[in-house]
C-alpha positions, 0 to 999 in steps of 0.5 A: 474532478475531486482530489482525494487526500492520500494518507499513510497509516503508521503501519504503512510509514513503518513498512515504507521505512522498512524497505528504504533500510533493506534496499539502501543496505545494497544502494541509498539510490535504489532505495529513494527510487523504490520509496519514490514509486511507491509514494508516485504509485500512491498519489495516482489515487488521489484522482483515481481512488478506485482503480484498485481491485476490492478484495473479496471478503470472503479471502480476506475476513479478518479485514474490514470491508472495503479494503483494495490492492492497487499493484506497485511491482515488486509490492503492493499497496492495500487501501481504504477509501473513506470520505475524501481520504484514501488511507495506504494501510500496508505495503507488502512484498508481492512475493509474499502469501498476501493473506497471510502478510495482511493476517499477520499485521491485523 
């Protein structure tokens, strides 16, 4: 089975960062645990990269075709696959309105 190369986007990295400072404010520990899942949550993709739902494009115009969610509780991951390469795009709080998150980081 074909591995895929997981890559994440600077915008991906900078939210990343983002979460490690604002969970590490309370707790260092809490926060390489969080940053971890994610990272873990992430390399699942690189044997598995469809296992995230597409989203519709009709909910989501304003992003290009192609894009999925794949659910890292309490985030969630969104990502495109392209060739062998599997690209984090972004990181959002799931409580978030998504498509107003995703809006405004377009």
């Amino acid at each position: 089975m074909n591995k895929f190369v997981i890559e994440f986007t600077r915008r991906a990295s900078a939210q990343l960062r983002s979460i490690f400072s604002y969970i590490a404010n309370d707790s260092a520990n809490a926060a390489l645990s969080m940053v971890d899942m994610l990272e873990r949550r992430a390399h699942k993709l690189e044997k598995h990269p469809l296992i995230g739902t597409e989203l519709p494009q009709n909910e989501y115009p304003f992003l290009q075709p192609g894009y999925r969610k794949l659910v890292a509780n309490p985030f969630i991951l969104y990502y495109r696959v392209i060739n062998n390469t599997v690209y984090i795009a972004h990181i959002i709080q799931a409580r978030r309105s998504q498509a107003k998150a995703l809006a405004e980081e377009e």
